[in-house]
C-alpha positions, 0 to 999 in steps of 0.5 A, a space after each residue: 362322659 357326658 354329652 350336651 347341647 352346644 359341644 358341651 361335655 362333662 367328664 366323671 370319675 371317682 373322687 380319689 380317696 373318698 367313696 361314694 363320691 365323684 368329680 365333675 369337670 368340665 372338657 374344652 370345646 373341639 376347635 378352640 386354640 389354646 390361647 383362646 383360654 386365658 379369658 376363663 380360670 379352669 380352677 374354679 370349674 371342677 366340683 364334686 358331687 355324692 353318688 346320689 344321682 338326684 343330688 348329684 344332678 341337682 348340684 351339677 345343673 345349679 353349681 356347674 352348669 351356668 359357669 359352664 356355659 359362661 366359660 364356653 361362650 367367653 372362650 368362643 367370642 376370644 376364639 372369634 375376635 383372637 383367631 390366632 395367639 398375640 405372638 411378640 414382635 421381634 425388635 426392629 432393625 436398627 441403622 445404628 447400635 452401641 455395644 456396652 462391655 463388662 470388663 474384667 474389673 467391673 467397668 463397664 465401657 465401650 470404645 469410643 470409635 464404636 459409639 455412634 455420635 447420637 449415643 454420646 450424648 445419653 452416655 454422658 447423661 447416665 454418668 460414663 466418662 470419657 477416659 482419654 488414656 483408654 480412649 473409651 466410655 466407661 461407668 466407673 465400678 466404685 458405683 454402689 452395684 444398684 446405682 450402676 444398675 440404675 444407670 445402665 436401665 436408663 442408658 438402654 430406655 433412653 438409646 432404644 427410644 431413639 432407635 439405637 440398638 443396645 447390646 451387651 458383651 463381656 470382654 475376652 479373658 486375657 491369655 495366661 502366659 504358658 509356663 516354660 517347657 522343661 527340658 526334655 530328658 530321656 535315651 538319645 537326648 544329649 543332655 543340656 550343658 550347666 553352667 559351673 558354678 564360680 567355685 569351679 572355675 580356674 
């Protein structure tokens, strides 16, 4: 390890697989946060040097050291003017919101009851229907898949531009119907009375 002025440190080791040569990286200053590193590219720092110790100076002094430098005072003015990482916001809350089903057939759709009336009107726009037997706003599945695609994108910018919350559902898979149980068989079970068949009868 190799100490300079201003927190500097230069990290050496052996170069792997190539003898009498070593590696040269720069170490990040103490205090700094990790996002504070964005603004420099550490790819571009590391270099290797022979074991000559002239030679070996005189790279590091003319190659590394003024890109050391500029990396340590970039990251130091982020560090001041970005004490703290750029978290995302989350969305704000929304008085009203639509919830667009995918249903088992590929339709995309919602009840009417359940679309706030400032919706409609940009449901209309991006080609859904109101169908009066389902009673419900559907985007028919004939649609070629990138057009519905489209469509959908613009229905959800349009609604959240005006405030309305989009969410996405996928409706409930129907219930198969159980099988009828078969008759129970076993010791101390009467058996079931048949029906005889119409030649068994008198």
């Amino acid at each position: 390890m190799l100490h300079g002025p201003g927190d500097a440190r230069l990290l050496v080791i052996d170069r792997p697989h190539k003898p009498h040569r070593f590696l040269v990286a720069p170490l990040k200053p103490d205090g700094v946060k990790p996002h504070n590193f964005s603004v420099v590219d550490n790819r571009v720092m590391d270099i290797s040097v022979t074991d000559d110790p002239v030679r070996a100076a005189s790279a590091i002094a003319r190659r590394l050291l003024p890109r050391y430098r500029a990396a340590l005072d970039a990251v130091r003015e982020d560090a001041r003017a970005r004490p703290e990482p750029p978290y995302r916001r989350p969305a704000p809350e929304v008085a009203q919101s639509v919830t667009l089903v995918w249903y088992p057939d590929g339709v995309v759709g919602a009840p009417y009851d359940s679309v706030p009336k400032d919706a409609r009107l940009v449901l209309f726009g991006c080609h859904f229907s109101y169908n009066l037997d389902q009673f419900a706003f559907v985007l028919p599945a004939s649609y070629p898949d990138m057009v519905r695609a489209h469509l959908l994108q613009t229905a959800v910018r349009l609604l959240t531009a005006q405030g309305i919350g989009v969410n996405f559902r996928h409706a409930a898979p129907a219930v198969p119907a159980q099988p009828p149980r078969p008759p129970a068989t076993g010791p101390g079970v009467p058996p079931v009375p048949t029906k005889p068949p119409p030649s068994a009868r008198r």
